[in-house]
MARBA-994900 format. One record per residue (C-alpha): x, y negated, z negated; residue in one letter. Coordinates in steps of 0.2 Angstrom, whole numbers, plus 5000, padded with zeros to 4 digits. Each point is the difference from the previous one (the first is absolute). Last residue first. Example, Ala and Ser with C-alpha at 12.3 -4.5 7.8 and 13.67 -1.06 7.14 Angstrom:
506850054964s499450174997a
// end
This chain:
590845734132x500650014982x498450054984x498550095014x498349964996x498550125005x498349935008x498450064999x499449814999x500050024982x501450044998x500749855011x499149904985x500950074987x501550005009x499949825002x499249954984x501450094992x501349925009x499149844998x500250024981x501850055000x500449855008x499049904991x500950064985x501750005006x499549805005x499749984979x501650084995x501249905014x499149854992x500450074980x501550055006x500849845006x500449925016x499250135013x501350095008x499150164999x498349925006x500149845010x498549915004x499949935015x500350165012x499250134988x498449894998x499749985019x500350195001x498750034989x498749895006x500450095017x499850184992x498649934990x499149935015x500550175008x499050094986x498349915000x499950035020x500050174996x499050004985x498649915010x500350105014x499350154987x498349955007x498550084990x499249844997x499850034980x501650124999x501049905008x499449834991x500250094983x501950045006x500349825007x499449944981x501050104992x501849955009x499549834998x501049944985x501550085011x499549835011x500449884986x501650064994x500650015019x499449805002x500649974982x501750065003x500249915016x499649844994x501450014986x499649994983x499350184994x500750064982x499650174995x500149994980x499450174994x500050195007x501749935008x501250125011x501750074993x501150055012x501450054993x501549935010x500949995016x499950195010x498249994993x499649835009x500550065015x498850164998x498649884996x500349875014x500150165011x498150064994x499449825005x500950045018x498950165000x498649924998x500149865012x500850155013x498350114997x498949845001x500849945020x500150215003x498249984997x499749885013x499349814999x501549915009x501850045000x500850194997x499050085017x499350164998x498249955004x500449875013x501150125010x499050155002x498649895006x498050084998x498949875004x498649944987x498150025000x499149914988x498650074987x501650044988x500749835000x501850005005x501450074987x499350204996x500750045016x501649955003x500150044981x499850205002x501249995016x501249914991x500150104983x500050155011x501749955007x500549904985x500050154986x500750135014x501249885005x500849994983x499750194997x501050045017x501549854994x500250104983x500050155009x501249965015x501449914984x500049845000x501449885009x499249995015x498949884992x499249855010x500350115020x499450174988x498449904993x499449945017x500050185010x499550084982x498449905004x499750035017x500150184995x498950004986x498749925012x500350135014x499450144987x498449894993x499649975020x500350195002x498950054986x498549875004x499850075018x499849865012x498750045013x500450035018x500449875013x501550085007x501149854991x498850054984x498649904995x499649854990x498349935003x500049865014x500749834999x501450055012x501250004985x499150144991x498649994987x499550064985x498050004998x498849874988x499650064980x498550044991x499750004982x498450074999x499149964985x498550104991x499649934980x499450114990x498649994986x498749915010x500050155015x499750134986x498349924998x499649985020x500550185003x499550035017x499749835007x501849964991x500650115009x499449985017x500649824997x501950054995x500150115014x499249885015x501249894993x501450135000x499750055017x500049835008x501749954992x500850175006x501049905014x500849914984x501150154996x499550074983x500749984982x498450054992x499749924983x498750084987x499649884987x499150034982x500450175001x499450144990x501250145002x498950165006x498349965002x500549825009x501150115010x499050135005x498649895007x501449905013x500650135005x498450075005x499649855008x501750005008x499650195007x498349925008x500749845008x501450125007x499150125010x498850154997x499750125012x498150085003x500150005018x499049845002x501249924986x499749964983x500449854990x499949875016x500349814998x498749935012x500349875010x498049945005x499749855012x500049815000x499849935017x500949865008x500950125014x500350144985x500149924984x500750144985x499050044987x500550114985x501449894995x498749864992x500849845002x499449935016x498450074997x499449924985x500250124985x498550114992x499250095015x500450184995x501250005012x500350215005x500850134993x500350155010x499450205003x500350095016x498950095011x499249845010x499849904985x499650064980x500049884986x501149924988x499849904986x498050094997x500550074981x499850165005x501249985016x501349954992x500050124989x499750145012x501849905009x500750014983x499750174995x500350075018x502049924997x500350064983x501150155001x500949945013x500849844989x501750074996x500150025022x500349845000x501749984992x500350014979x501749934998x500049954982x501249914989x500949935015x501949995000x501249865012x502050005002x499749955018x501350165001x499050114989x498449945010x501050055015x500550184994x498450044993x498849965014x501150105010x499750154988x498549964999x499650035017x500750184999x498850024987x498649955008x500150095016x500250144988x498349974995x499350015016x500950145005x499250094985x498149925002x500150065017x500250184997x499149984984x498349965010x499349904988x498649905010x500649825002x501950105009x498550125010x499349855006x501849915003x500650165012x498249985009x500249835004x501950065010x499150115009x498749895006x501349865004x501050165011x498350015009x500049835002x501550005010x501249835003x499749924986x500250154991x501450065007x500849814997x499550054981x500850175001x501749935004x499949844991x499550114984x501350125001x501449885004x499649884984x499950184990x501850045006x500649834997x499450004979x500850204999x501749935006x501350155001x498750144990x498649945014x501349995015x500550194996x498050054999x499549925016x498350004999x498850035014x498550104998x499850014982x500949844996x499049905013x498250064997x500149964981x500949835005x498349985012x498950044987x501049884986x499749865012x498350004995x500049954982x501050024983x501849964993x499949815002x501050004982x499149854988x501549964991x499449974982x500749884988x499349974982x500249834991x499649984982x500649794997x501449944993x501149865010x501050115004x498850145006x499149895013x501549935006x500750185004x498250045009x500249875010x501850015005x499650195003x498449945012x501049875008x501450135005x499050145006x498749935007x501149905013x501550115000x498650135007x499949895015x501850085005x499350165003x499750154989x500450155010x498450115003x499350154996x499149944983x499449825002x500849864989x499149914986x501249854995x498849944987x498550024988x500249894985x499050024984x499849894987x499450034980x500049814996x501349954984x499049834990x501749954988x501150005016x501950024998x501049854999x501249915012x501349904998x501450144998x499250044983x500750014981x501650065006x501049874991x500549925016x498149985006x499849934983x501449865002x499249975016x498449964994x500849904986x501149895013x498249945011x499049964984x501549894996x500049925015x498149964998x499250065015x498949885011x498350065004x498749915016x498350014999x499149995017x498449865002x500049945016x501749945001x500950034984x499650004983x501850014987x500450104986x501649974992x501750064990x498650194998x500550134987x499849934983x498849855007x498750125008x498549964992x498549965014x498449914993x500449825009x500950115013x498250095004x499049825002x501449925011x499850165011x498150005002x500149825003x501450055014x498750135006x498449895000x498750124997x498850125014x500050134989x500650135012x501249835005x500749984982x500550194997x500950005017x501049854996x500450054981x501050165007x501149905009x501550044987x501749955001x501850074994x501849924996x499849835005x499549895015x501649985006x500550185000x498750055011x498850134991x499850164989x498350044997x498849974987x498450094997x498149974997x499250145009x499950114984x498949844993x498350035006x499149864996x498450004988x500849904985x500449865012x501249864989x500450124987x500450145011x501249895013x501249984985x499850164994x500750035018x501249895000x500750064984x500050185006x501149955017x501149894991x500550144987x500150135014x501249885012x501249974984x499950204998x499550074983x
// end
């Protein structure tokens, strides 16, 4: 078991036999500063103020019955009352020594797997996916990948936006004007065309608005006119959504858009109104405050010139339409029916915030007893935006499309790796860039906060200093040169046994590889892969710090020059474990 493990189910037994009624899955250590110790827990000082105790007293009262002499060189209280963990150096040694050996690379898999589902990326049929599909995209595949490396039953389904009203004015636009040659050269720019075309005729004509509705009635109704250009709408879509989610190097177990959900739309709605969650107003049918949450908190009022007045969140439209609210009910229905989830995670932008709360409520009014068996979490995240502060466009001020920005990435890249290594051959040097030019763009964005927005800069992102992913890629690819060096001089043989750390550097790296579970756990509890992110370049750097002070191949004898191939291999596989995790692919030479 993991040194941080052992402390954490000590200190918790601990805690148990001092207050037998605590909740103790809260009690946890974390990593901390360095001069401190190796990890900390605050845990006592929230159970000592919901029961209104002294926390240091708390504390002093939980070391006296806490066993932790085999792992732990000291325990120490600290300010009001946090707990502070040394390491033993020898504790520190064996850990590694298993990690080589194989038996874990510092992290173990859960012994209590949840059942999780995570609904991302979600791009609309008949459109190009933008450059805010990076977003979903790339934190919803690094979340999903954590989830399933540290054990637990995840299921991914991209929720296609392949239903709703724009389909009766792309119905209208390919029988009336479709230029069939453009469609079989770029089928995703033909439909764009066809739907601005008819829509500014709409704008501009209800007559043309009317003729448009009546092409998406007779879509809802069967017509298998519509219901065969529609579908092939689809599959040239996917076609594009192929290419770029082959390219992003992304898979989903399920794909199953909104119009999946058709067949249940009336019953929910009648259900709803059954059970008296939603009522009928002026045609159309909505939810409305039920009264139980003060104002300022409850997302179905909104204050109007001092006055609090109704926001409904409509299931049923005054035409008879459904809308989103209704279709992620029914989603939301099937799922617990079909896989069980204890979570269900939806990697959506954060201007959806409102919808999801008035969601999860109208849910759990719904089905309050289902409700207490999953948990509902929108993991929003903030925009991309542009050096004016503004969201990132084009020069001509149109939207970026994601497959030319992936395309002009791979070329900035193979600019960069042909002026270091002109030397290669065109395909090696193509594949090298192809690895850092979309492992730049994917980090740029997985690095800030995912609820902050952050500015787009070519340069920043492919840069090889600071916090970048051609930064890691190089660290790790330098590790794999040590080994390659080390082959052309001698059998390497690296320890199982007897890893030897003495100089400062070597226990700072040794120390912080330790943590490479819990900066996982953390990801997947918070939802924030910058955690990993930022987790990475502190090993890069304590890498680096480690590789300048502590020579490897010329060390003096083999039993050191041993022991510092081992932690180099170790943060080699740290590394491109953790890059993996990310989404992102490791190249050997850059």
């Amino acid at each position: 078991m993991l040194s941080h493990k052992q402390i954490e189910l000590k200190l918790q037994a601990a805690v148990r036999d001092i207050l037998p009624d605590a909740d103790v899955s809260a009690v946890l250590v974390r990593p901390c500063d360095p001069k401190f110790g190796d990890y900390q827990s605050n845990a006592l000082m929230s159970l000592a103020k919901t029961r209104k105790l002294n926390p240091r007293q708390l504390a002093t009262e939980v070391l006296a019955k806490l066993e932790v002499s085999e792992t732990c060189e000291t325990v120490e209280i600290a300010g009001a009352g946090f707990l502070n963990f040394r390491l033993k150096n020898s504790v520190l040694t064996q850990s590694l020594e298993a990690a080589a050996r194989g038996e874990h690379l510092f992290f173990e898999k859960t012994a209590s797997p949840k059942t999780v589902v995570i609904d991302f990326s979600s791009p609309n049929v008949a459109k190009p996916m933008h450059v805010g599909h990076i977003r979903s995209t790339g934190i919803g595949d690094a979340l999903q990948r954590t989830w399933r490396l540290l054990g637990h039953r995840v299921i991914t389904d991209n929720h296609i936006g392949d239903w709703g009203t724009q389909f009766g004015k792309l119905l209208l636009g390919w029988k009336q004007a479709l230029d069939r040659a453009a469609l079989e050269r770029d089928a995703i720019t033909e439909l764009e065309r066809l739907y601005k075309v008819i829509n500014a005729e709409c704008d501009a004509n209800p007559e043309r608005l009317e003729e448009a509705k009546a092409e998406l009635v007779k879509l809802q109704a069967g017509d298998a006119e519509n219901h065969s250009i529609w579908e092939e709408m689809i599959r040239l879509s996917q076609i594009q959504f192929d290419a770029i989610y082959a390219r992003l190097g992304v898979k989903f177990d399920h794909a199953l858009g909104e119009s999946f959900y058709n067949r249940w739309l009336g019953e929910v709605v009648n259900d709803l109104l059954h059970r008296g969650i939603a009522r009928e107003s002026e045609g159309a049918v909505g939810v409305f405050s039920d009264g139980s949450l003060p104002p300022k908190e409850d997302p179905f009022l909104v204050n109007r010139d001092g006055e609090w007045i109704d926001d409904p969140a409509l299931v049923r439209k005054s035409d008879g339409g459904f809308n989103y609210t209704t279709t992620d009910l029914a989603t939301i229905d099937y799922r617990l029916k079909t896989w069980s989830p204890d979570e269900i995670i939806y990697v959506v932008d954060d201007r959806q915030g409102p919808h999801f709360k008035k969601l999860f409520i109208i849910f759990t009014r719904w089905q309050p007893d289902r409700a207490k068996k999953v948990k509902l979490v929108h993991a929003g995240f903030g925009k991309i935006l542009g050096d004016d502060g503004k969201p990132f466009k084009t020069r001509s001020g149109d939207t970026v499309k994601l497959s030319d920005l992936l395309v002009e990435a791979e070329e900035r890249a193979f600019k960069i790796v042909s002026e270091k290594n002109a030397e290669l051959p065109e395909a090696e040097r193509r594949e090298i860039a192809r690895v850092i030019g979309i492992g730049a763009v994917k980090y740029a964005d997985l690095l800030p906060n995912r609820q902050s927005d952050y500015i787009f800069s070519w340069d920043k992102m492919l840069a090889l200093q600071g916090n970048t992913a051609p930064y890691l890629l190089y660290a790790y690819a330098r590790i794999r040169s040590i080994f390659r060096k080390a082959a052309e001089s001698s059998a390497i043989q690296l320890p199982t046994t007897n890893i030897q750390l003495s100089a400062p550097e070597e226990f700072r790296l040794a120390r912080h590889l330790v943590n490479f579970g819990l900066t996982l756990e953390a990801v997947a509890d918070e939802l924030r892969p910058n955690y990993l992110c930022n987790y990475l370049f502190e090993l890069a750097g304590k890498f680096t710090s480690f590789y300048e002070n502590c020579p490897v191949l010329k060390a003096g004898d083999a039993a050191t020059r041993a022991s510092r191939l081992a932690l180099c291999d170790l943060t080699a596989r740290v590394l491109k474990q953790g890059l993996e995790t990310l989404g992102i692919a490791t190249v050997e030479q850059m």
